[in-house]
C-alpha positions in Angstrom: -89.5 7.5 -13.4 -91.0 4.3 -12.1 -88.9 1.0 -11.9 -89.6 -2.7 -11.8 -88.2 -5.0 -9.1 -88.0 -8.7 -10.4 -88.0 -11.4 -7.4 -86.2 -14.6 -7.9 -86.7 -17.1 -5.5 -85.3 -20.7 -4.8 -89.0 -21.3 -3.2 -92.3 -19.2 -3.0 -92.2 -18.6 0.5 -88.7 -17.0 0.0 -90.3 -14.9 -2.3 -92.8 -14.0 -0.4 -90.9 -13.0 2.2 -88.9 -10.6 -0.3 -91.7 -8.9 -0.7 -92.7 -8.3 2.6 -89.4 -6.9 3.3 -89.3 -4.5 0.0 -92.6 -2.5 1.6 -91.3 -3.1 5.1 -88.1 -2.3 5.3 -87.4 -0.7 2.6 -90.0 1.4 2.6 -91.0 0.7 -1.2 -94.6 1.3 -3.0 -95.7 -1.0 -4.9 -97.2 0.8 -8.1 -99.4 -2.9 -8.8 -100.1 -6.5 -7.0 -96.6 -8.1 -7.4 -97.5 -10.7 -10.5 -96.1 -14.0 -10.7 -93.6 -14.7 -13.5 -92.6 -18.2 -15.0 -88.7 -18.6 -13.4 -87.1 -19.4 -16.8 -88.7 -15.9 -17.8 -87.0 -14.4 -14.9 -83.6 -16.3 -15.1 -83.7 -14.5 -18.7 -84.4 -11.2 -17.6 -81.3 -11.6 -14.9 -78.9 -12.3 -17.7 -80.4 -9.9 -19.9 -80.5 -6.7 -17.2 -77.0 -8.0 -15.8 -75.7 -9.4 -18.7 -74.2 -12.1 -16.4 -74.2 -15.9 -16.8 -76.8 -17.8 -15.2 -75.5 -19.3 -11.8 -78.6 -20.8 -10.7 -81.7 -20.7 -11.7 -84.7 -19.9 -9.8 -87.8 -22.1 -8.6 -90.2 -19.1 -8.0 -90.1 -15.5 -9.0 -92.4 -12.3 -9.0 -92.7 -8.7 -10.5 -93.6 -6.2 -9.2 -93.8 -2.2 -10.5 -92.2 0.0 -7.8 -92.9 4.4 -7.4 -89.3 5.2 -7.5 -86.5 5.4 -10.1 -84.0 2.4 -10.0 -81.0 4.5 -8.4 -83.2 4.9 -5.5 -84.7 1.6 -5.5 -80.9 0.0 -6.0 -79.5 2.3 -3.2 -82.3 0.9 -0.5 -81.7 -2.2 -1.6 -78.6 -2.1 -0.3 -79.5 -1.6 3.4 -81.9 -5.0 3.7 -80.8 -8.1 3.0 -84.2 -10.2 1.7 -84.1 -13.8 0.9 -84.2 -14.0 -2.8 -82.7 -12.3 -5.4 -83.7 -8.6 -6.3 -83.0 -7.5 -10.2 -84.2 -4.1 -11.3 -85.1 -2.9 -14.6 -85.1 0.6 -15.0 -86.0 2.0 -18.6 -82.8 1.8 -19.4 -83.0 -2.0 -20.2 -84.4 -3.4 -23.1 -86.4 -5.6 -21.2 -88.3 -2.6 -19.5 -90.8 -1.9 -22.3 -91.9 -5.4 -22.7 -92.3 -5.6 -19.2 -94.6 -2.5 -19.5 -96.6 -4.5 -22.2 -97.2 -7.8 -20.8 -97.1 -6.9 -17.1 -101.0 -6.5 -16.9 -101.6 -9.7 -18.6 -99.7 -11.8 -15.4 -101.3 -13.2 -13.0 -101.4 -11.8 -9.7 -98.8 -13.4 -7.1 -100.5 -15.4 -4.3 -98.9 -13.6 -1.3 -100.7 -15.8 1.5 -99.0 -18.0 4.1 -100.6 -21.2 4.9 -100.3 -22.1 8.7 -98.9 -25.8 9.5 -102.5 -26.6 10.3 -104.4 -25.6 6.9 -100.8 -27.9 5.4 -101.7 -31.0 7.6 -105.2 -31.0 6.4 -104.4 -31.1 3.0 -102.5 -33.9 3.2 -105.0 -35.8 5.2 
């Protein structure tokens, strides 16, 4: 049964980078387009999934809907070491069916890198 991968970033590009490294080196599917969540929504769906205090809450954060069941996804997980934080919700959680609900309604997650040039001329 299919799983959901929640990325929690302290920046985009952190995030971004998390999810290169999910289909890289972990060899994960992504079922969707990773969408982009609101970071308080994903803060509550850490404490929630966990049930953990909130350390730190995130700046960024994406979800995206992954092939393979969560003791799979959790096990590969283990092996790479991305740059953000990596929560999954397997339907086990009670977040996992309102995450089936609303996921097609979020906007899709802007995965693009902007070069140092493209920065410089927006500043300019």
């Amino acid at each position: 049964m299919k799983s959901f991968a929640v990325i929690r970033g302290d920046n985009t590009d952190k995030v971004k980078i998390a999810l290169h490294d999910l289909e890289q080196y972990g060899k994960f599917q992504f079922q969707t387009k990773p969408k982009r969540l609101e970071p308080d929504y994903a803060d509550h769906l850490l404490v929630s999934v966990l049930k953990v205090p909130l350390k730190s809450r995130c700046n960024s954060a994406a979800l995206v809907e992954l092939n393979d069941n969560a003791g799979a996804v959790i096990n590969r997980l283990k092996k790479i070491h991305p740059p953000a934080h990596i929560v999954i919700v397997s339907p086990r959680h009670d977040a996992y069916n309102e995450l089936i609900n609303k996921s097609k309604n979020y906007p899709v997650f802007d995965r693009s890198f902007k070069s140092k040039s493209e920065s410089k001329l927006l500043y300019f």
